[in-house]
VOBA-1610 file (N, C-alpha, C; in pm, whole numbers, padded with zeros to 5 digits, always signed):
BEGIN
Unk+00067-00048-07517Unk+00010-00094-07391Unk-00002-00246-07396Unk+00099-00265-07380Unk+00088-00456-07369Unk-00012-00534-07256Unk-00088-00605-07321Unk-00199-00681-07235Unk-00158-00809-07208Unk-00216-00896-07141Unk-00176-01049-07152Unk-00348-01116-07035Unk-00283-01210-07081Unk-00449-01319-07028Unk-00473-01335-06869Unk-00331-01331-06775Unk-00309-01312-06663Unk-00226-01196-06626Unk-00163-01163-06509Unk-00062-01092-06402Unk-00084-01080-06285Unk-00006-01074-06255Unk+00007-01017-06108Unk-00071-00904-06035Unk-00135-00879-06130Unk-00136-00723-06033Unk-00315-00713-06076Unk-00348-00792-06104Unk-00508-00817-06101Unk-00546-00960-06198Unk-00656-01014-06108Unk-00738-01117-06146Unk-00868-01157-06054Unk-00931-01264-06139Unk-01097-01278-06077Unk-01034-01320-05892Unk-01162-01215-05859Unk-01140-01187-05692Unk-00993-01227-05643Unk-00914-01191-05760Unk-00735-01160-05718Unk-00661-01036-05682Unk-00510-01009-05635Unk-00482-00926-05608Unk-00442-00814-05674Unk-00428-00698-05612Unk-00360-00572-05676Unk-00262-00537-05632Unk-00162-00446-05657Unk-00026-00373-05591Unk-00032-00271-05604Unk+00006-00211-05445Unk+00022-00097-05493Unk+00077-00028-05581Unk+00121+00146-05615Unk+00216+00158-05700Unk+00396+00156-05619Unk+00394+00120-05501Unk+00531+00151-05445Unk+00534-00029-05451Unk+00451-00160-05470Unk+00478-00275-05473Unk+00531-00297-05312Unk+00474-00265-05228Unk+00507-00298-05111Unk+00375-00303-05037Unk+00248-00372-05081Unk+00136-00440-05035Unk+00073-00471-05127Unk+00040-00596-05091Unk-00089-00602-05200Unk-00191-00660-05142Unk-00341-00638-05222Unk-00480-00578-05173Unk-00547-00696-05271Unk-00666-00743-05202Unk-00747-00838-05255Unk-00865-00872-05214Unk-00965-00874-05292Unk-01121-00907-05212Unk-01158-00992-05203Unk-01205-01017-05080Unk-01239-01128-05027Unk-01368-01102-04952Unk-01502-01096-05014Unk-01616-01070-04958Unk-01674-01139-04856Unk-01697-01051-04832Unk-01768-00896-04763Unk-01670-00797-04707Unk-01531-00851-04722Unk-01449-00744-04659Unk-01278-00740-04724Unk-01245-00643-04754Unk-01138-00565-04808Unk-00971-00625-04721Unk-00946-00734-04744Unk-00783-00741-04684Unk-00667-00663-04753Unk-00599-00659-04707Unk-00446-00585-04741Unk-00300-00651-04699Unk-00209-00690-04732Unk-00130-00761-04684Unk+00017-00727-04778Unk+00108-00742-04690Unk+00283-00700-04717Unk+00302-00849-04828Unk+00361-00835-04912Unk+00425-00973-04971Unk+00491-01126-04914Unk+00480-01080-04796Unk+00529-01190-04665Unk+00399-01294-04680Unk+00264-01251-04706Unk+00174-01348-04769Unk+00091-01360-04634Unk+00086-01231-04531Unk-00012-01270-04419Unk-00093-01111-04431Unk-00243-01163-04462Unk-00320-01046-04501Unk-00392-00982-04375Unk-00423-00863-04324Unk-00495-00800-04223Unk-00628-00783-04274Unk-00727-00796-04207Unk-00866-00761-04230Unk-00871-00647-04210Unk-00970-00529-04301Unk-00939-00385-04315Unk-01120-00338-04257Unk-01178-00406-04336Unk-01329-00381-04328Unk-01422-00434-04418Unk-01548-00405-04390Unk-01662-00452-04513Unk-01651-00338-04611Unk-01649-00403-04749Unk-01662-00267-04856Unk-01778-00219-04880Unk-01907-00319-04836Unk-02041-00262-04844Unk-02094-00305-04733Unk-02238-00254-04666Unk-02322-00290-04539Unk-02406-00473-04622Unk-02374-00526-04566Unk-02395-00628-04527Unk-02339-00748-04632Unk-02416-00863-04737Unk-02323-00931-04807Unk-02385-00895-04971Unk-02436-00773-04963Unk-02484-00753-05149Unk-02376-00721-05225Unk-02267-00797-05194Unk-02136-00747-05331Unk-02046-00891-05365Unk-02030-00869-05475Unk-01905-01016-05488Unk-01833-00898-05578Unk-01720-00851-05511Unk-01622-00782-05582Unk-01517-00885-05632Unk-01528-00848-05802Unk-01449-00977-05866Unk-01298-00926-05868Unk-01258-00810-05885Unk-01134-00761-05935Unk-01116-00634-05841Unk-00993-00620-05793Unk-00953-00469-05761Unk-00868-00417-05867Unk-00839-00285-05839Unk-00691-00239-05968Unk-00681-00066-05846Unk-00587-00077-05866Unk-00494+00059-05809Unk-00432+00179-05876Unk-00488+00268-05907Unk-00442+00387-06015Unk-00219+00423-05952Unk-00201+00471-06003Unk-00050+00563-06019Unk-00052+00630-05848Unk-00197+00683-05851Unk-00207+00767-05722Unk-00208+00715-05586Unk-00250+00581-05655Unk-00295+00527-05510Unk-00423+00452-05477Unk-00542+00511-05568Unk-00662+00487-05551Unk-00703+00356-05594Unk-00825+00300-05501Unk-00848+00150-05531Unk-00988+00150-05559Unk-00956+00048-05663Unk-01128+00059-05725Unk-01152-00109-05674Unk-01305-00141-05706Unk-01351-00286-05677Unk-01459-00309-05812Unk-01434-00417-05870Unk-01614-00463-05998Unk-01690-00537-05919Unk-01813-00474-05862Unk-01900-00562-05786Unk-02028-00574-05909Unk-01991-00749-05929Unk-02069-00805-06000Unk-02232-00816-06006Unk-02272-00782-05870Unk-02440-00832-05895Unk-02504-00654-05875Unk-02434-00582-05845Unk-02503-00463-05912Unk-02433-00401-06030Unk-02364-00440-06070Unk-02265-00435-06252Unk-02227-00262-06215Unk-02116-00259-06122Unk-02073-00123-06068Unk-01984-00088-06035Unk-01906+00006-06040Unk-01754+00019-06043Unk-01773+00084-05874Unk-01666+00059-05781Unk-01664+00079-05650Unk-01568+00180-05638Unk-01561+00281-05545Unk-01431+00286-05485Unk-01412+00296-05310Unk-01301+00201-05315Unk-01293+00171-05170Unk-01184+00219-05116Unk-01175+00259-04973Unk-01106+00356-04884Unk-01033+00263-04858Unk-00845+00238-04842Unk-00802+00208-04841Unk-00789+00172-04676Unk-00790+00271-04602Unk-00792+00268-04474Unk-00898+00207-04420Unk-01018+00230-04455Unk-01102+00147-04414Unk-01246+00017-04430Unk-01156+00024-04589Unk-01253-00097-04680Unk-01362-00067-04722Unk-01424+00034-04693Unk-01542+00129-04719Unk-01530+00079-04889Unk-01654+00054-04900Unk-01677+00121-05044Unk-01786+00214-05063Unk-01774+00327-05162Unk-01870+00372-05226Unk-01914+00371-05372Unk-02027+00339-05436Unk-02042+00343-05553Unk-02020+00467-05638Unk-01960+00409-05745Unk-01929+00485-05872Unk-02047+00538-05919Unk-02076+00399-06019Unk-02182+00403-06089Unk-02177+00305-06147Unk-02283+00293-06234Unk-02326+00130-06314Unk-02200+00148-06439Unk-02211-00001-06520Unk-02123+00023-06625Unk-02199+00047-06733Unk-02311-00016-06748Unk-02386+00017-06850Unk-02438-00077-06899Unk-02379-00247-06865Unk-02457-00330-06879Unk-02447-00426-06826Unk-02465-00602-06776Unk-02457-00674-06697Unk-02335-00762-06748Unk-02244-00772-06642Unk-02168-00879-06637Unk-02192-00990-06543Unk-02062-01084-06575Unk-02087-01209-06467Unk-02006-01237-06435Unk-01860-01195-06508Unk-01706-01196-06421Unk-01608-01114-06500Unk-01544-01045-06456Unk-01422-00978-06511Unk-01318-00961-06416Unk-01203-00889-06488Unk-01107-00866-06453Unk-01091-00680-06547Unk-00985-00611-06415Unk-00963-00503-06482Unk-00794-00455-06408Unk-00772-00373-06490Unk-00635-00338-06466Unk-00620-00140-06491Unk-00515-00062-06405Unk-00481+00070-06458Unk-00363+00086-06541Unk-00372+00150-06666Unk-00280+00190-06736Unk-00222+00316-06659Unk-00098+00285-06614Unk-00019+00376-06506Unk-00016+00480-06596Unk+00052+00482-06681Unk+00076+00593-06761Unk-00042+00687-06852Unk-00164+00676-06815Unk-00231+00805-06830Unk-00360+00771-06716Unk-00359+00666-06571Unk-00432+00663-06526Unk-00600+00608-06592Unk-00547+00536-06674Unk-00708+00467-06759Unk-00679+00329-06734Unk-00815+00302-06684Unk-00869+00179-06609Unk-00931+00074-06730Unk-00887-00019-06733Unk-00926-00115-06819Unk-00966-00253-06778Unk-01074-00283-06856Unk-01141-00385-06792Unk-01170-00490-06904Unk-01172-00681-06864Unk-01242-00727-06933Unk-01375-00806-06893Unk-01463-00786-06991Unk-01584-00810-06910Unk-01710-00922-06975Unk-01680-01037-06858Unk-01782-01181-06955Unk-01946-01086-06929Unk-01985-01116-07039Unk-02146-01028-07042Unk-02260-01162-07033Unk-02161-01287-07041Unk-02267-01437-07064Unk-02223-01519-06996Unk-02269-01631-06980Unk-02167-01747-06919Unk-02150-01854-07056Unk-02180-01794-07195Unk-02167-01876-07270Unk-02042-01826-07351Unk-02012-01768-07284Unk-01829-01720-07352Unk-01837-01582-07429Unk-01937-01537-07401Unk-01958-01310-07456Unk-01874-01310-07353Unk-01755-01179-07414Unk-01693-01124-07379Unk-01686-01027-07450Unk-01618-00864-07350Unk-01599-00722-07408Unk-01426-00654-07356Unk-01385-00620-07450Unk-01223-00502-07339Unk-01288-00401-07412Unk-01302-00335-07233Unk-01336-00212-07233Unk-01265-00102-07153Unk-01270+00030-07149Unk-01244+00102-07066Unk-01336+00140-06968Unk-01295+00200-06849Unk-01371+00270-06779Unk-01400+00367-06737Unk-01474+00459-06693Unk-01501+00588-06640Unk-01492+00603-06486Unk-01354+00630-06419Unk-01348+00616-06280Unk-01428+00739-06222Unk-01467+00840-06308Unk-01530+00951-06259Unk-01719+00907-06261Unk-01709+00834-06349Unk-01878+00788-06368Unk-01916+00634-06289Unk-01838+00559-06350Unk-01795+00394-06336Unk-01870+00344-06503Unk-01916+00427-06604Unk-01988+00416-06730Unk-01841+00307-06837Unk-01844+00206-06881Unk-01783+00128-06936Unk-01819+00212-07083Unk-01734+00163-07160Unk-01710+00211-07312Unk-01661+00042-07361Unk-01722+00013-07453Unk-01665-00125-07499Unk-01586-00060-07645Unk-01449-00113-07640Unk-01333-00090-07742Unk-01351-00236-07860Unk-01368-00329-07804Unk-01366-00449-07865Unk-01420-00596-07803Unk-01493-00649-07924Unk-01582-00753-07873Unk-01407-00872-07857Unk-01438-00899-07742Unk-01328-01031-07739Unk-01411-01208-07719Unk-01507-01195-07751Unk-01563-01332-07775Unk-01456-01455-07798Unk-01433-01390-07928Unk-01284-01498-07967Unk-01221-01568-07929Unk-01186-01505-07818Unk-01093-01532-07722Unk-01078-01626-07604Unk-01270-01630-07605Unk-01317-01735-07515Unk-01334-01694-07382Unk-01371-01699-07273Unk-01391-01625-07131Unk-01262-01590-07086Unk-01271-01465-07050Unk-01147-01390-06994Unk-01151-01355-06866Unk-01100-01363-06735Unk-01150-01336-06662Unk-01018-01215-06603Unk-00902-01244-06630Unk-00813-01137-06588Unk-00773-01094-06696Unk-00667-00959-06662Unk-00611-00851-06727Unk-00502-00772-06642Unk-00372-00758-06747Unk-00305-00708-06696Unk-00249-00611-06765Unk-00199-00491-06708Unk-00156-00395-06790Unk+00010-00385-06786Unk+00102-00345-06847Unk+00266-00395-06792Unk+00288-00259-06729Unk+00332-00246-06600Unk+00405-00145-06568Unk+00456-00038-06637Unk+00497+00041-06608Unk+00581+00156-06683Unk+00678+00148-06607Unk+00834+00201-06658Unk+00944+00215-06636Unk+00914+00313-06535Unk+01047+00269-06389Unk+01054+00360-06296Unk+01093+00545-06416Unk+01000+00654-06328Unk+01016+00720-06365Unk+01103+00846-06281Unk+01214+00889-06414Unk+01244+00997-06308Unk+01176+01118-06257Unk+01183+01177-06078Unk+01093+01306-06025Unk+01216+01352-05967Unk+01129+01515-05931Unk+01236+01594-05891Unk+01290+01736-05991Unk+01281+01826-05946Unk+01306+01920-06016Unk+01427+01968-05954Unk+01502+02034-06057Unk+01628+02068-06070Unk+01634+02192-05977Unk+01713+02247-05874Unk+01722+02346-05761Unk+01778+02442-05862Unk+01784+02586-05921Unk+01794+02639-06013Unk+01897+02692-05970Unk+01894+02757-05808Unk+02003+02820-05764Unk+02088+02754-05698Unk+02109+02614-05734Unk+02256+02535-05667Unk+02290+02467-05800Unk+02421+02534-05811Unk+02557+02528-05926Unk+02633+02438-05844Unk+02642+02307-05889Unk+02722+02207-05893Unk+02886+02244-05913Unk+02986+02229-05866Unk+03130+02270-05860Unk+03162+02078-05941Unk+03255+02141-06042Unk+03341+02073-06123Unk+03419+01990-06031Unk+03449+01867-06053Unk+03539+01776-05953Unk+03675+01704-05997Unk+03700+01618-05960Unk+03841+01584-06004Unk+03829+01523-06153Unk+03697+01515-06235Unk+03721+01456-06369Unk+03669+01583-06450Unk+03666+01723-06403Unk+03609+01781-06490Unk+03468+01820-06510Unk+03453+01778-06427Unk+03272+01765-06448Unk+03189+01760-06333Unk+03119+01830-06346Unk+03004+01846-06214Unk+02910+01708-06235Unk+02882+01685-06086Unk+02817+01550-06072Unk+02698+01578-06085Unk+02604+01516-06108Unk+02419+01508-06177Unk+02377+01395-06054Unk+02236+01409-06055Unk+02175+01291-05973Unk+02052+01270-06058Unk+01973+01145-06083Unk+01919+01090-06093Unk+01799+01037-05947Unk+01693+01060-05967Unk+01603+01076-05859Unk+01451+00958-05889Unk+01447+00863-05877Unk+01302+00745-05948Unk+01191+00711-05855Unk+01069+00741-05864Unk+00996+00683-05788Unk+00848+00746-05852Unk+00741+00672-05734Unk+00633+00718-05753Unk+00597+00832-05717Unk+00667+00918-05631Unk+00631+01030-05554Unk+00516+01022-05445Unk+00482+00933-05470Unk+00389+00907-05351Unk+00420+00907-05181Unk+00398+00989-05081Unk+00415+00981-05012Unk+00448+00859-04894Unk+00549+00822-04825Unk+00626+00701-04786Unk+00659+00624-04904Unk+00644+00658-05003Unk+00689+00541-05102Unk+00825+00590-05090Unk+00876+00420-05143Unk+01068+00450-05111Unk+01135+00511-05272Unk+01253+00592-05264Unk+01266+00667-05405Unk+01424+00582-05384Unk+01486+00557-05525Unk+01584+00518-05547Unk+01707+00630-05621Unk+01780+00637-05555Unk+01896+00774-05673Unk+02000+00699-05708Unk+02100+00759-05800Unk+02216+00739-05868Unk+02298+00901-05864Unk+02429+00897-05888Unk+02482+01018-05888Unk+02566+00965-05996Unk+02578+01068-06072Unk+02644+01026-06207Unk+02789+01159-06170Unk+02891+01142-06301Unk+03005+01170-06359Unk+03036+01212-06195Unk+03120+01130-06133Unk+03184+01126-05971Unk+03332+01070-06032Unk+03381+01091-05939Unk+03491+01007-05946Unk+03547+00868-05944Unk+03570+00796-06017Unk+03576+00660-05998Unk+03643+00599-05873Unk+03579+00505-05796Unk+03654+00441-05670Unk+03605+00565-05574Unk+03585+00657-05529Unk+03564+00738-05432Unk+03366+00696-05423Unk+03366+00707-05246Unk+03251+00676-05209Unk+03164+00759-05184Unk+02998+00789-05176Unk+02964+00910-05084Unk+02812+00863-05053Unk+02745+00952-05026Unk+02579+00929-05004Unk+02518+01046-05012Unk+02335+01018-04993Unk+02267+01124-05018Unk+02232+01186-04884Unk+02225+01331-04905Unk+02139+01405-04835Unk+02031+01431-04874Unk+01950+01485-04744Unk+01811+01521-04774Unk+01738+01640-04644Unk+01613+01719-04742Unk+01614+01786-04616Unk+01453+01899-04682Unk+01374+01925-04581Unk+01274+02010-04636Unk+01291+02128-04683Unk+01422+02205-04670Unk+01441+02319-04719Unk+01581+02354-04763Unk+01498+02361-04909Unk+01637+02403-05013Unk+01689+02528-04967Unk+01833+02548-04990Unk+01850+02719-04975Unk+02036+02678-04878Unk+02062+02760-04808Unk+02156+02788-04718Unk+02316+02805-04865Unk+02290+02671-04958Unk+02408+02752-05082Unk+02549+02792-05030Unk+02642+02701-04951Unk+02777+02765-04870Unk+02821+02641-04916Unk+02932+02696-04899Unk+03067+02564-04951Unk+03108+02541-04748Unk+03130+02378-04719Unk+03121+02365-04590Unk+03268+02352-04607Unk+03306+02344-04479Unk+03468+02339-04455Unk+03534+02168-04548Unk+03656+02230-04581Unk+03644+02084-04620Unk+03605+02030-04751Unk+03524+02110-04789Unk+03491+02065-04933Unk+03499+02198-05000Unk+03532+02114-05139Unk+03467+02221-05271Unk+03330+02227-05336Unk+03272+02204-05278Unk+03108+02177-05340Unk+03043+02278-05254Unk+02892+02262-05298Unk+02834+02391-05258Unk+02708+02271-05227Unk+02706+02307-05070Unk+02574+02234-04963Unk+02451+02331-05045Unk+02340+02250-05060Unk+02234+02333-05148Unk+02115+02265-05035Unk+02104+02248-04899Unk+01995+02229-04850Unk+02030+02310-04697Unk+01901+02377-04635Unk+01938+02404-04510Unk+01865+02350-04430Unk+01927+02329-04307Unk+01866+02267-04179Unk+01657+02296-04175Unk+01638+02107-04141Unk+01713+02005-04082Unk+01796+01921-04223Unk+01909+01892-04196Unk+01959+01770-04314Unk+01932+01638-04238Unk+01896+01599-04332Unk+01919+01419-04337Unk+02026+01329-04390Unk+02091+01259-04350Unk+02177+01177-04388Unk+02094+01037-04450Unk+02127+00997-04555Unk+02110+00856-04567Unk+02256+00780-04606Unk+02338+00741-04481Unk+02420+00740-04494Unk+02471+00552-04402Unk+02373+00468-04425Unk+02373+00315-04397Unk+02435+00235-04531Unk+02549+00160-04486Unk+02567+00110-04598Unk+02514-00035-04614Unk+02471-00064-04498Unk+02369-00213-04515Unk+02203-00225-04584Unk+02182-00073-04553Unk+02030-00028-04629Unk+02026+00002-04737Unk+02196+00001-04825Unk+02207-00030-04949Unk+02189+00152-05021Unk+02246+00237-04911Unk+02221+00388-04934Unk+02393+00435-04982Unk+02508+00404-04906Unk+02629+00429-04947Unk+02678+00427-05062Unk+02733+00455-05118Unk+02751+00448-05297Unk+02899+00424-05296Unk+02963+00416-05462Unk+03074+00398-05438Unk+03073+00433-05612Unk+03197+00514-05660Unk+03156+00563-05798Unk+03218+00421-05894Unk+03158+00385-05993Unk+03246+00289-06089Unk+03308+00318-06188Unk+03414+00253-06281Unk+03463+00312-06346Unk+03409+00433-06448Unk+03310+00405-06493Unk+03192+00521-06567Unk+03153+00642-06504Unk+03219+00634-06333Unk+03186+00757-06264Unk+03010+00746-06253Unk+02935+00641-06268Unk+02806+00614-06174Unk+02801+00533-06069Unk+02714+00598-05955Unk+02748+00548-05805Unk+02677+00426-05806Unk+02717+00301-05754Unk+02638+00188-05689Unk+02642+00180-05574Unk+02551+00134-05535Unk+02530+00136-05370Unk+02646+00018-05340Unk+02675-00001-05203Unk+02751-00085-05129Unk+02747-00211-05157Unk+02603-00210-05092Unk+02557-00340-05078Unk+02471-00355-05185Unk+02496-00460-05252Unk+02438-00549-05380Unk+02409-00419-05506Unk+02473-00299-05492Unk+02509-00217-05680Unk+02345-00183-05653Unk+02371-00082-05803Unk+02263-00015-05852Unk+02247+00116-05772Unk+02118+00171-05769Unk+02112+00317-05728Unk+02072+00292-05588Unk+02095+00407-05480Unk+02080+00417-05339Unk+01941+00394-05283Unk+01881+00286-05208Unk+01750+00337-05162Unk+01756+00408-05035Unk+01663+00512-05105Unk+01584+00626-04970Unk+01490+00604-04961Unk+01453+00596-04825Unk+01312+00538-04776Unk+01264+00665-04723Unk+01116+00666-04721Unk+01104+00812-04678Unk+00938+00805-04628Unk+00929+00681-04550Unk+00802+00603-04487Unk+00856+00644-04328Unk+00971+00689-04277Unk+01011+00671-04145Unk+01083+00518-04098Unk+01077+00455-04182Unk+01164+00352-04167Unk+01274+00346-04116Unk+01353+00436-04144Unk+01521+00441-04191Unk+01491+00611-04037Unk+01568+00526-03954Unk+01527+00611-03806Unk+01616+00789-03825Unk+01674+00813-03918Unk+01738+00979-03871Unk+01633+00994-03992Unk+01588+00977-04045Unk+01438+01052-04145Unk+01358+01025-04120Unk+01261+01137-04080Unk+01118+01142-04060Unk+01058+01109-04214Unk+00915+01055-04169Unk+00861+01048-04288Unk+00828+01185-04370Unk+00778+01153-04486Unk+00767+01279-04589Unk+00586+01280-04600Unk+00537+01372-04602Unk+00381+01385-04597Unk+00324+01445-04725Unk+00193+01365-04739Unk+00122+01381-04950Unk+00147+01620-04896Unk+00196+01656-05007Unk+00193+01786-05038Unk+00327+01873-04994Unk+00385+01824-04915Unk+00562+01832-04871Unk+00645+01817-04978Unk+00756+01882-04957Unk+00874+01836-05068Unk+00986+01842-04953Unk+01074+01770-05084Unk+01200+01767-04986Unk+01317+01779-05090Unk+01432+01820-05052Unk+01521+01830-05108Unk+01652+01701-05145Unk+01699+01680-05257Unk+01831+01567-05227Unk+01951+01646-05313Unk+02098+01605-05263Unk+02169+01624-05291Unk+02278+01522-05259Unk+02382+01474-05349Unk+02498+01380-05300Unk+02613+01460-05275Unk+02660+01362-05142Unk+02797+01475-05060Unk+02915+01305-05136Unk+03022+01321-05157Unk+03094+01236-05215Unk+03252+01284-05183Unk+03363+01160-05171Unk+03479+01173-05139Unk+03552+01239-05289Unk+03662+01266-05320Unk+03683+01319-05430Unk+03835+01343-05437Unk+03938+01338-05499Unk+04055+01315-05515Unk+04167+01447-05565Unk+04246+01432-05521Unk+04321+01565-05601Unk+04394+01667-05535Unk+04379+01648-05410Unk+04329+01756-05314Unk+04219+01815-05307Unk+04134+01749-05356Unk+03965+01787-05339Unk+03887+01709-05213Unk+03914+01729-05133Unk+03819+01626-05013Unk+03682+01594-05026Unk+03615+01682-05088Unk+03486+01604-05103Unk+03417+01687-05161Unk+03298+01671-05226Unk+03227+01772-05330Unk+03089+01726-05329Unk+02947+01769-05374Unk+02811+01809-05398Unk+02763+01808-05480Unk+02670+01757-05539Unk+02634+01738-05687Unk+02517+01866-05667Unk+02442+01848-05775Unk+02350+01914-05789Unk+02260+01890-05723Unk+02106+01986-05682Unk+02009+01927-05622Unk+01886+01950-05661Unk+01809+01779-05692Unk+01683+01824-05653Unk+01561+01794-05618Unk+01430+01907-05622Unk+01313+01877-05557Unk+01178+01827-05546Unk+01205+01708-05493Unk+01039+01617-05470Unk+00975+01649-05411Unk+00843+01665-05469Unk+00709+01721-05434Unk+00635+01602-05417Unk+00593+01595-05345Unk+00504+01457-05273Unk+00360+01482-05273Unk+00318+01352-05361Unk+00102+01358-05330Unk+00126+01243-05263
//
């Protein structure tokens, strides 16, 4: 878990990101702003009734959730994203006078550092998002006043479970195509794919759709369609969704390489958005050589919180 003295993604009464990195959130007392990276913030609300809070730090769990350290009652917050609300946790257990805290994405543990003096006491501690009760791990005095903390990201992770009953058909290299599926799963968050062992130089894109099943080879192709109506096309090659296979037989998108983004906020106008507890299905439709007109990789299914 690599730490460092600053980041991005929390500092004293600095900002947070979400986990999709497409807003970031910062307190500014008495009231909770939110703002796109364009650098113009919306006023959301007060996080408490009237001005008893100086929230020094926010931090944002994996899920979504936003916490606040309000310094003059030494208390871990959590505030409604929608409407700046805060409610108290609970105390930490003892008095601070400035910190900084950060979430370790990868098991959801909240970490904090915390000046206990203004004569340079300092603690890294964890926290109890279920209590707001601090645990001190290590005296950081040493170190001299700390006021931020950052935790490093985790590698995009792959989601998506494998459709059990759609058998991928072998293509012009021998080999059935695979997809690769990355994101937070978080609902509107945007997911990025890849389609692997394709044919080199032949182009294609993803489908998508709430219900797996229908399993027919469509006219025209040798592959086997593994989603039934409604389908979605993500099939823009300026939105950087079109693919194109490279010599390795992995797809890059059109425009500027790498894997396809699917947006799934309603952005991208023939897809509706995707809602927390919904899944949806993906599969890549691709050109293919040989007398093979076009073929289907495998598919599969994101479950959305």
């Amino acid at each position: 878990m690599p730490l460092g003295r600053s980041g991005s993604r929390s500092s004293e009464r600095g900002p947070s990101s979400n986990p999709a990195s497409t807003s970031i959130s910062r307190p500014s007392p008495p009231r909770w702003r939110q703002g796109t990276k364009t650098g113009i913030f919306t006023e959301v609300g007060p996080i408490t009734a009237g001005d008893d809070n100086v929230i020094d730090d926010l931090a944002i769990d994996s899920q979504g959730n936003l916490y606040g350290l309000n310094r003059l009652d030494d208390s871990l917050y959590a505030i409604d994203r929608t409407t700046g609300a805060g409610a108290p946790v609970g105390g930490l257990g003892f008095d601070f006078v400035a910190g900084g805290m950060d979430f370790d994405w990868t098991t959801d543990t909240l970490y904090a550092v915390l000046n206990t003096d203004y004569a340079g006491s300092s603690v890294f501690a964890s926290i109890d998002v279920a209590t707001g009760l601090a645990t001190v791990l290590e005296d950081t005095a040493a170190f001299g006043v700390l006021t931020e903390l950052a935790v490093q990201e985790p590698l995009p992770r792959s989601i998506g479970a494998l459709d059990p009953l759609c058998v991928p058909v072998a293509n012009s290299t021998g080999s059935a195509a695979t997809i690769d599926v990355i994101g937070s799963g978080a609902a509107g968050d945007p997911l990025r794919a890849s389609c692997l062992q394709g044919p080199p130089g032949q182009f294609g894109y993803f489908v998508s759709g709430p219900n797996p099943g229908l399993y027919v080879v469509p006219p025209s192709s040798s592959g086997i369609l593994c989603i039934a109506s409604p389908q979605y096309r993500y099939s823009s090659v300026l939105a950087g969704q079109v693919f194109w296979f490279d010599t390795g037989g992995t797809s890059q998108a059109v425009a500027g390489g790498g894997r396809s983004l699917l947006p799934t906020d309603g952005s991208y106008a023939p897809v509706p958005a995707a809602l927390s507890g919904t899944s949806r299905a993906f599969q890549a439709w691709y050109r293919d050589v040989g007398g093979q007109i076009s073929n289907f990789s495998e598919s599969r299914i994101v479950l959305f919180h």
